[in-house]
C-alpha positions as CSV (number, residue, x, y, z in Angstrom):
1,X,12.5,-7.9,-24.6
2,X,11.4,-9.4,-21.3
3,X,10.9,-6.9,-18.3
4,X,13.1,-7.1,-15.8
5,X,11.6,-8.5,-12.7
6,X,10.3,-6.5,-9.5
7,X,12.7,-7.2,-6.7
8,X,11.4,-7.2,-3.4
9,X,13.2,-7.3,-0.1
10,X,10.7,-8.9,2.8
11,X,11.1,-7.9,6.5
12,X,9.4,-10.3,8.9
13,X,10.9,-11.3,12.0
14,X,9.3,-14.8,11.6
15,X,11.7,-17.2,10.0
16,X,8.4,-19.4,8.6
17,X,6.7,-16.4,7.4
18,X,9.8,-15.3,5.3
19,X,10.1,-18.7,3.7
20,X,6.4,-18.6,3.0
21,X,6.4,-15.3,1.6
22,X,9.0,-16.3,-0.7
23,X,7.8,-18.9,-1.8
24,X,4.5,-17.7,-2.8
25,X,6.2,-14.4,-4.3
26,X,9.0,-16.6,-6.3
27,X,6.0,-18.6,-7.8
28,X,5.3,-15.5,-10.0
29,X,7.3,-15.1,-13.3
30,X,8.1,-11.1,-12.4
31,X,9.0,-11.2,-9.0
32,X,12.6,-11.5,-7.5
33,X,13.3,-11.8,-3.6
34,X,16.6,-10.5,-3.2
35,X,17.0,-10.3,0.6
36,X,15.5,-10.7,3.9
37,X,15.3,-9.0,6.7
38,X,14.4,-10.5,10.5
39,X,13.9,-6.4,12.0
40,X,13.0,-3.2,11.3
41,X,16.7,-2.0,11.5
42,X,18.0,-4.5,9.1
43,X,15.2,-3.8,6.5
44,X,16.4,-0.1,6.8
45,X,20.4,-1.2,6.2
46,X,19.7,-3.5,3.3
47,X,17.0,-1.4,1.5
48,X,19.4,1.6,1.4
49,X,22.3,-1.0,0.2
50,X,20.1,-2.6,-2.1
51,X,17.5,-0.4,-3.4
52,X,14.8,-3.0,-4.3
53,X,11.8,-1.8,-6.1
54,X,9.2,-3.2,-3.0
55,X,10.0,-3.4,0.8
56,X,7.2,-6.0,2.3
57,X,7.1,-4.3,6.1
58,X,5.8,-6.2,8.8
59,X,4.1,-3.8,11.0
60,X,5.4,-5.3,14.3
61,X,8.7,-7.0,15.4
62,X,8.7,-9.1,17.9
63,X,10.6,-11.0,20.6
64,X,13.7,-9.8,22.8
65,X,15.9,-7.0,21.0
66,X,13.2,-6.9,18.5
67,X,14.0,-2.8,18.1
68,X,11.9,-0.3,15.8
69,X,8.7,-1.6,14.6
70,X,7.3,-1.5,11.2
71,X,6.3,2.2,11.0
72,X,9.3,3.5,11.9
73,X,11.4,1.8,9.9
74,X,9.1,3.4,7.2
75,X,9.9,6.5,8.4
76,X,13.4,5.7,8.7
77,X,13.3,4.3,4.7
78,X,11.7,8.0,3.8
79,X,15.5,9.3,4.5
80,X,18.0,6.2,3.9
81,X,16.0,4.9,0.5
82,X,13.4,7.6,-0.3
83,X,12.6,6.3,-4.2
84,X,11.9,2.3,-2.4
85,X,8.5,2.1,-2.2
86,X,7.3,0.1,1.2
87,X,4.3,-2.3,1.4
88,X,2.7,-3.2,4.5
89,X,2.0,-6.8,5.2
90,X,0.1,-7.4,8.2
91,X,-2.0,-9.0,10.3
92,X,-3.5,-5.8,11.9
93,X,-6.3,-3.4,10.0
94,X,-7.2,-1.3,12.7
95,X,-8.0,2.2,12.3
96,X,-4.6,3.8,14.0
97,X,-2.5,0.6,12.7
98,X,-3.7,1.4,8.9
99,X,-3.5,5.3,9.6
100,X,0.0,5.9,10.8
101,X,1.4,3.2,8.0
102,X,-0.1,5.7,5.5
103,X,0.8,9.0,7.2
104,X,4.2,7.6,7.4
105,X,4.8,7.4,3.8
106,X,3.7,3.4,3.2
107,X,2.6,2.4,-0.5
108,X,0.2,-0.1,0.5
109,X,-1.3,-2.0,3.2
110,X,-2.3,-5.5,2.5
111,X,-2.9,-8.3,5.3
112,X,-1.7,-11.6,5.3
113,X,-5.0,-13.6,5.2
114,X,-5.9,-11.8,1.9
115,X,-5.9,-13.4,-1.2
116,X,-2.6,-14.5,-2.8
117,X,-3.6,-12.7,-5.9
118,X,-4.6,-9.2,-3.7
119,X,-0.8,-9.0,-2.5
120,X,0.6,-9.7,-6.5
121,X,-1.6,-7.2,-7.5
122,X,-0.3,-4.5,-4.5
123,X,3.2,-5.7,-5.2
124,X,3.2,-4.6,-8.7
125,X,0.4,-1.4,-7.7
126,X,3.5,-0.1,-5.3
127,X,6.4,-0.7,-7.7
128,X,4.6,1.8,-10.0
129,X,3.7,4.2,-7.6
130,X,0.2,3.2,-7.2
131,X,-1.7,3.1,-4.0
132,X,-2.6,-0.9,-2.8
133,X,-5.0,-1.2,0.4
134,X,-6.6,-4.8,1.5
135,X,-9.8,-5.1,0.3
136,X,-11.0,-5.8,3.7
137,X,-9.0,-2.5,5.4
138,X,-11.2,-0.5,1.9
139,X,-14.1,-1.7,2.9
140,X,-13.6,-0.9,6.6
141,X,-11.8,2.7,5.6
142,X,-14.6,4.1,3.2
143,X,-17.4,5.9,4.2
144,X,-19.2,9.2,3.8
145,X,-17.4,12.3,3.7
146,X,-18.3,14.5,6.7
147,X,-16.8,17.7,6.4
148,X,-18.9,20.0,3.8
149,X,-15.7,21.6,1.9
150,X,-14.7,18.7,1.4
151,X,-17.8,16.3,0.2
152,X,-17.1,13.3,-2.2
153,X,-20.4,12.4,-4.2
154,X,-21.2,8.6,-4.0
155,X,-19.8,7.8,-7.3
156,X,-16.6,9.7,-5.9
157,X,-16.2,7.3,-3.1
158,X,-16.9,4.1,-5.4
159,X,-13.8,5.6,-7.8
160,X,-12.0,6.5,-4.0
161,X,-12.4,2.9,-3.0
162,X,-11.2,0.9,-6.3
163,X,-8.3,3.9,-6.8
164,X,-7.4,2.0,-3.6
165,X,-6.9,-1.5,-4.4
166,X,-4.7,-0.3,-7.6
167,X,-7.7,-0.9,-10.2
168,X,-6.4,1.2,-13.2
169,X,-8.8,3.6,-14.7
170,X,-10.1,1.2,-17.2
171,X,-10.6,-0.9,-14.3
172,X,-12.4,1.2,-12.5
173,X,-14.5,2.1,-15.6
174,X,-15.4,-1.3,-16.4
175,X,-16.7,-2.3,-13.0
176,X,-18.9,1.0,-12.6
177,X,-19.7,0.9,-16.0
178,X,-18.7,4.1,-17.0
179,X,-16.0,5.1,-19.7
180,X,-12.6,5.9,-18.6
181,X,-13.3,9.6,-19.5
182,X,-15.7,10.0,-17.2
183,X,-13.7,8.3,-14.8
184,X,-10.4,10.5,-15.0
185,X,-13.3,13.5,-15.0
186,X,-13.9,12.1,-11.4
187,X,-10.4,11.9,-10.4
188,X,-10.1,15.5,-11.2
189,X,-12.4,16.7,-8.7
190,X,-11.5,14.4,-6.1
191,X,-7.7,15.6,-6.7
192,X,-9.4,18.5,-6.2
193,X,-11.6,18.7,-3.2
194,X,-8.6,16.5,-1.5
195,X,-5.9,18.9,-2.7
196,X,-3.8,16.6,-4.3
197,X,-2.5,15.8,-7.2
198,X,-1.9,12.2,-7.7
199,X,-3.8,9.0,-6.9
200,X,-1.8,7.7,-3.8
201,X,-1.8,10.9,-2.5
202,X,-5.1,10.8,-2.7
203,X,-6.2,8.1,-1.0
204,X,-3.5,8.4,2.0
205,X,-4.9,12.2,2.1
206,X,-8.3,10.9,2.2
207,X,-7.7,8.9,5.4
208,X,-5.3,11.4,7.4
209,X,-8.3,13.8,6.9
210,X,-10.5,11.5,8.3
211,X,-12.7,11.7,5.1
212,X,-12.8,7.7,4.9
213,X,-15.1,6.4,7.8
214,X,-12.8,3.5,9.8
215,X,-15.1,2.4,12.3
């Protein structure tokens, strides 16, 4: 039996960008754009109407009227559809942009000049509940750990920065050559000196502590 397809609800407030978006998104076999939104306020309505697997946030709304912006309406989803997972789609990776779209309870953050195949790969990271960061705002966000209680080994941040774009544990295996035991033996001590318990929790943990280096 064929899955059924992840439906996705995209909130831009550029007419051009939505039609893009869908375009691109409705290209893949397992993806399904059920609605659009042109503001924060209507992605918050429609999400809690519709309950689609993925909201694709714009961080900000612009233009007269334009209401909340993009991390509110996060905030705002976390009551009116707490089970939709919410992806940032952006053109801003700046350290308090990427911060407070985390620390407001955002899935992902992926930026609109990536890679076609980086947001397909968040897209479907989110609606499983995995954790989906650009690999530009990765490679800007990790660094070394700076607070002794709390020290990541360098392997620790290579898992930390992978566990970020969504690579799976085999994933993450195969590209540092390690075997997936070893791997979820890592996991378990960053869970660990984070104080966390699950992978996107992690990672969002990781940057409210200011553990990930985003300058």
């Amino acid at each position: 039996m064929t899955a059924a397809p992840i439906r996705l609800l995209i909130a831009d407030d550029h007419a051009v960008v939505r039609a893009g978006l869908r375009a691109l998104l409705e290209g893949e076999p397992d993806f399904d754009v059920i609605a659009e939104a042109e503001s924060g306020e209507e992605a918050v309505r429609l999400a809690g109407r519709l309950t689609p697997d993925v909201v694709l946030m714009d961080l900000r709304f612009a233009g007269p009227g334009a209401g909340i912006d993009g991390i509110e309406a996060v905030r705002r989803l976390a009551t009116a559809a707490p089970d939709v997972p919410v992806l940032m789609l952006t053109s801003y990776s700046g350290r308090t942009d990427v911060v407070r779209a985390l620390e407001a309870g955002a899935r992902g953050y992926v930026l609109k000049a990536g890679p076609p195949e980086e947001l397909f790969r968040a897209v479907r990271g989110a609606a499983s509940g995995i954790m989906a960061l650009a690999s530009e705002v990765v490679g800007a966000l990790v660094g070394q750990v700076v607070s002794p209680d709390h020290e990541l080994t360098g392997r620790e941040i290579e898992v930390v920065r992978l566990m970020a774009e969504g690579r799976s544990n085999r994933a993450i295996a195969q590209s540092l050559f390690l075997s997936e035991a070893t791997v979820k033996t890592h996991l378990v001590r960053i869970y660990r000196k984070l104080s966390v318990e699950n992978r996107a929790a992690a990672v969002s943990e990781a940057v409210r502590r200011g553990l990930l280096d985003l300058d």
